[in-house]
N, C-alpha and C positions, 0 to 999 in steps of 0.2 A: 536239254538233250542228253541222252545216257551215253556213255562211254566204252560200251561193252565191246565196239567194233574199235581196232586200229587205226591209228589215226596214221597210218606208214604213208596212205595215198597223199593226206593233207600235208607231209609232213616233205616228202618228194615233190608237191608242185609247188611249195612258199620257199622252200631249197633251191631249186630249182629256177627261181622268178628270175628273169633278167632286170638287166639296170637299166630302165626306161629313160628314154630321154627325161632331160626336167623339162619344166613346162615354164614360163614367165608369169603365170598366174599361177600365186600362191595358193586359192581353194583349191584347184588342179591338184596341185601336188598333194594337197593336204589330204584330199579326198584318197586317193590311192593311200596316203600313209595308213590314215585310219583304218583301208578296208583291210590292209597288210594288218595292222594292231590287231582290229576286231577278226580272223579269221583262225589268229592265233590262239584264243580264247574258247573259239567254238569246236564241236565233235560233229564227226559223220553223221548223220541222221541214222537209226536202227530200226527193225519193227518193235523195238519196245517205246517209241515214239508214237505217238497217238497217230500223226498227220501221214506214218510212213507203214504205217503197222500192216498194210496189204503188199509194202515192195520192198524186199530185201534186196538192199546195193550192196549186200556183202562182196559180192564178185567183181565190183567195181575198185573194191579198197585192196583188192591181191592182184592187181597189174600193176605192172612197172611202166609208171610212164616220168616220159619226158617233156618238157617244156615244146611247141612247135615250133619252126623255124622258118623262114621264108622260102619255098621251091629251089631247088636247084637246075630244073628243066621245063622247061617252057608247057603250058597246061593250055589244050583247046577244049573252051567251054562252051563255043556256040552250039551245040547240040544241046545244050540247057536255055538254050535265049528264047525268051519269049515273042510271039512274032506282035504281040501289041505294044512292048515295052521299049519305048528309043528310049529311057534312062533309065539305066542298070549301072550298078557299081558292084564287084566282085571281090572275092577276097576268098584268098587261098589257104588253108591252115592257119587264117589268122589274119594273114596281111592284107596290104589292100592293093589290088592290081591295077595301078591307073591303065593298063595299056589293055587289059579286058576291057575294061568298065567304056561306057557311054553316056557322057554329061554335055552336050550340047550347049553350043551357045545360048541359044533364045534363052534357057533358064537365067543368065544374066538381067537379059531383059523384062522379063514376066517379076523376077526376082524370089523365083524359085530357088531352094541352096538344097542341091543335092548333092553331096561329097564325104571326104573321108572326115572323121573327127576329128583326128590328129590334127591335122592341116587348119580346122576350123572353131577349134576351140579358142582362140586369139583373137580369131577377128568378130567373132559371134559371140562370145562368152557373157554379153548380158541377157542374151535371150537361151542360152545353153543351161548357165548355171542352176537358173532355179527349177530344174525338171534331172539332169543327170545327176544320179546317183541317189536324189531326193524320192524320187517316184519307187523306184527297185527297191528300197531300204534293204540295208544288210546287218542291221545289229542282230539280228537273231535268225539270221541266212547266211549259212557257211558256203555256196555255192554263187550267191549272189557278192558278199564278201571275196570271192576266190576271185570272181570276173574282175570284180573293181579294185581287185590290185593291180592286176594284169591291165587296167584300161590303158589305152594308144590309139589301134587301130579302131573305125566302128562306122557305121554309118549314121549319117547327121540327112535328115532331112526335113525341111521348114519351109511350108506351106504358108507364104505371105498372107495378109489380112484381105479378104477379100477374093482371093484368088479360087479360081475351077479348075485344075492339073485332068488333063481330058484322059490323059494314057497313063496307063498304072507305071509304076518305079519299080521297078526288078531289084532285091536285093539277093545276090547269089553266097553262099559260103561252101565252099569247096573243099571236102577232105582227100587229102593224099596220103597222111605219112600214119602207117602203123603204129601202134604205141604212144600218138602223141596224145599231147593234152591241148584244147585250143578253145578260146574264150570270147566266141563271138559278140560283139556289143551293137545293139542299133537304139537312136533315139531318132523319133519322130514328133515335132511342134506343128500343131494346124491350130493358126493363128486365126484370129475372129474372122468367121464366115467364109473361110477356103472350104475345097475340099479334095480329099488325095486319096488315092489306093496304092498301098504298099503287099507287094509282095514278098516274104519272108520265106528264102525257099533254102534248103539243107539239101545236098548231094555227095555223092562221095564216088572217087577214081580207084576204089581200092576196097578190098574185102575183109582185110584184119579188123583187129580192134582198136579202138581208139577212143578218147571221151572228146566230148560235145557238150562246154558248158556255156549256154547263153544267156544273155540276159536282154530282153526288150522293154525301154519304156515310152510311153505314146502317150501325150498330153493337147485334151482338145478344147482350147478356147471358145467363147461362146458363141455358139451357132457353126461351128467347123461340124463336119463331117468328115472322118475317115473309115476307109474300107480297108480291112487288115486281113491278107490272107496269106497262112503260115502252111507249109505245106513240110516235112520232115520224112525224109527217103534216106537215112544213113545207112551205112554197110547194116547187116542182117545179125553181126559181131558186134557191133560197135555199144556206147553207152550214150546216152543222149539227156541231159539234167537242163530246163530249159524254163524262166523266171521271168513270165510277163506282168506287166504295171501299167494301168490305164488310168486316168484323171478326166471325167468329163463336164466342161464347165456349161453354165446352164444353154438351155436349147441345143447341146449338142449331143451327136450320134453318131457312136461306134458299134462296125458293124463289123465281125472276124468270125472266119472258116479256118478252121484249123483241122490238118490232115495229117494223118499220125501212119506210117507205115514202115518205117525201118527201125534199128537199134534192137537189139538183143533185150538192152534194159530201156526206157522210158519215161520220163518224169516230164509234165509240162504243166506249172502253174500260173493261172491268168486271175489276175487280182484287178477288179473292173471297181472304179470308185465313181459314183453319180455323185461327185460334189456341190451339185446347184440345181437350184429347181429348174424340172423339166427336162435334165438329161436323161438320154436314153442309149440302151444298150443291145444290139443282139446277137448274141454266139452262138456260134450250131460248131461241131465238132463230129469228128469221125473219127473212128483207131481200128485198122484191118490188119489183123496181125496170124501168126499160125508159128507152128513148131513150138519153139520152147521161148518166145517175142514174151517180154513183158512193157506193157502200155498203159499208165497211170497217169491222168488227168486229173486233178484239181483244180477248181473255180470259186472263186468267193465275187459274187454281187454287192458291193454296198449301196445301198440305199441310202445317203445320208441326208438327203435333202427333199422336201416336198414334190410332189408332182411326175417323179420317178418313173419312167416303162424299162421293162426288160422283158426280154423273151431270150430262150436257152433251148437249146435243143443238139444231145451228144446219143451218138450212136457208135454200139462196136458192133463187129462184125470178130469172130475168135474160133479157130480151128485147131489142129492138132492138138498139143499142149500148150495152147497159150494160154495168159492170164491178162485178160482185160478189167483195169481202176476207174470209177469213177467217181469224182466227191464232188460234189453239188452246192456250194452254201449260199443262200439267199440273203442277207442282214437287210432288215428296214430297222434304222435309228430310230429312238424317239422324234417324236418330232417330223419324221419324214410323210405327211399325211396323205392322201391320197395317192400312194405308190401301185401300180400296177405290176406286175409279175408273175412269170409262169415258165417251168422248168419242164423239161422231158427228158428219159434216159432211157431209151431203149437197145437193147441186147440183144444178137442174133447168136447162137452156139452153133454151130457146125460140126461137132464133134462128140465121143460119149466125153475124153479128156480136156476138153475146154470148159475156161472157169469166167467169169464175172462178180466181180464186188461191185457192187455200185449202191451209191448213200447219197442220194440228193436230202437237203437240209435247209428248213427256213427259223430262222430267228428273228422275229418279229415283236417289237419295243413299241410301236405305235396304232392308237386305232384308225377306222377309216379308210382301210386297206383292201384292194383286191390280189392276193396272193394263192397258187396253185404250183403242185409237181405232183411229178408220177415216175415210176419207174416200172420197166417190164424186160422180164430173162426167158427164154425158151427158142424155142427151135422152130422152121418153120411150119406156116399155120397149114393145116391139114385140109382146111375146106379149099383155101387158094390154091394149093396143089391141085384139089379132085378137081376144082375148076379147068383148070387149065390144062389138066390131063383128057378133061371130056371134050376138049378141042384139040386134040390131037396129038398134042405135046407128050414128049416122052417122060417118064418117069425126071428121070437125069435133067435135061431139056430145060423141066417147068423147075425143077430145085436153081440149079445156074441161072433162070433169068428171074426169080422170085430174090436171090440173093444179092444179083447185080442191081436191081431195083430198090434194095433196102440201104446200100450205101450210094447208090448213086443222086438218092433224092437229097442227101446234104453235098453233095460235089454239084450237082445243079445250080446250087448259090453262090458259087463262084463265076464273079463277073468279068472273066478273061477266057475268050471262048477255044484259043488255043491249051492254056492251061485243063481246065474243065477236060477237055477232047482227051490229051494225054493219060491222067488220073483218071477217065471214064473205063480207057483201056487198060488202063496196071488194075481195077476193082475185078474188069471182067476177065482177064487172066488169071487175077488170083483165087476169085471163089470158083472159078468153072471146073469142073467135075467130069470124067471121062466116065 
């Protein structure tokens, strides 16, 4: 990484780290030492960086921030509770609110573990270790490094062998304080043949700026199913750097919606590895943004094992002066033979000032393959308009419901019909046109 950019920010949040409790297990501690060593090494990302060359975070390296700190007044979050979700765990700038949160007994029973890390790194720590901190890697991620020094707080949820968890898991992270810096952490285990939906949702009490750096990693043993859906509403100021890690062991199938609508800046990379034959994958995406919003998506598919599916499908939607990213990567390994795959990137412009990069990308090592992408930028289609103007509809009318129907078709694959409803309505508020 190039150094052209100050490293003032990196240099005020490693300054700035508090003195975490120790932990009684030595990789614990060792693990943060490291991510503290290796963070110290590494430089801000720039656009003279290949992977970042469409999003300048310069504006994020000239804030003053400070470390988060735990509330000092009491925060009401049920206006964010999902009405399907009886297990939700919370956490406010960081920490974890046992007295929001909702963990039920039965989970004892079923032997479902949904709870804080901190608390459960002890008693879990054989089935913890080998997915935390391993899946995310940070030797050459200074963001992901930043998080895992910072580790404490996080949410841990472990999907027993065999298990069906019928109601999705609310994960809330809650911003309040201006200026701060806060490092959300979740790790999710679906253990042979469970299956779980976790919801990943970002909200904020407050309109200044603030960063958002998280890191998710999701590890699914064979024949587990999980359903991932990440939904990103931060202040309209704020910064949002955000480093997901998936593992899918064979015959199993992760399936993630990821909604991108808040943050001034924007970063979310999902790094999806098919490590055994016959996993599969499928992620659709959305980024509805306007003003001066920048929202950059990066995905890498690996293929590394035979018998592979994926299916991908990311849609922006970009008004005033926003700038919608999207990188694409496919990999099929040698070796990986009959892999199936297929990309989509389509682009809605709303504006003459609205812009889109998008680069979907395949590298392909092996024969025997079924691999496809495409990508498409413009404005809407002229005939669908006259269509629907020749039934009456107004000018204005048929653009509003022609827009709300091009992000709403990836918010439909969201399987929480309360969540879905809400997100239906912030799509048609925000493309509709007087």
């Amino acid at each position: 990484m190039s150094a052209v950019v100050s490293n003032g920010y990196l240099n005020s949040i490693l300054q700035g780290r508090p003195q975490l409790p120790p932990s009684p297990l030595a990789w614990f501690n060792q693990l943060r030492a490291s991510a503290v060593e290796r963070a110290g090494t590494l430089q801000v990302p720039t656009t003279r960086d290949e992977e970042w060359r469409f999003t300048d975070i310069s504006p994020l390296t000239r804030l003053s921030l400070r470390p988060s700190h735990a509330p000092a007044h009491a925060i009401d979050a049920r206006h964010f509770h999902l009405d399907e979700a009886a297990i939700r765990l919370v956490f406010v700038d960081g920490a974890f609110m046992p007295e929001l949160s909702s963990q039920p007994d039965l989970m004892e029973d079923s032997g479902l573990v949904v709870t804080d890390l901190s608390t459960a790194v002890a008693t879990h720590a054989s089935v913890i270790e080998p997915h935390l901190g391993r899946l995310a890697g940070f030797e050459n991620n200074l963001f992901a490094a930043v998080n895992t020094a910072y580790l404490h707080h996080g949410a841990l949820i472990i999907a027993p062998r065999d298990a069906k968890v019928r109601k999705p898991v609310h994960v809330l992270f809650i911003a309040t304080q201006a200026g701060a810096a806060i490092h959300p952490r979740c790790l999710l285990i679906a253990q042979a043949g469970s299956a779980v939906t976790m919801v990943e949702d970002y909200v904020s009490l407050q309109d200044d700026a603030y960063v958002t750096n998280a890191v998710t990693e999701v590890a699914l043993e064979n024949n587990a199913t999980v359903t991932h859906v990440r939904v990103q509403r931060d202040s309209l100021e704020s910064f949002h750097i955000a480093n997901c890690a998936v593992s899918v062991a064979q015959g199993g199938c992760y399936r993630s919606v990821s909604i991108a609508l808040g943050g001034r800046i924007s970063r979310y990379d999902l790094n999806a590895t098919l490590a055994a034959e016959g996993a599969e994958c499928v992620i659709d995406g959305l980024a509805l943004i306007k003003g001066r919003q920048l929202a950059d998506t990066h995905t890498c598919i690996d293929h590394a094992k035979p018998y592979g599916t994926s299916r991908q499908s990311h849609k922006c939607i970009v008004d005033g002066a926003a700038h919608a990213v999207f990188n694409g990567k496919i990999l099929v390994r040698a070796g990986a033979l009959r892999t199936d795959s297929a990309q989509s990137s389509r682009n809605l412009l709303l504006s003459a000032r609205a812009r889109v990069d998008t680069k979907p990308q395949l590298e392909i090592f092996a024969d025997d393959v079924k691999c496809a992408h495409g990508a498409t930028v413009g404005q809407l289609d002229n005939e669908e308009l006259f269509y629907l103007k020749s039934r009456g509809l107004t000018e204005t009318t048929a653009r509003n419901l022609l827009t709300y129907a091009f992000g709403a078709e990836i918010i439909d694959r969201i399987p929480i019909a309360s969540l879905k409803h809400r997100l239906e309505q912030t799509v048609l508020e925000q493309t509709k046109k007087t």
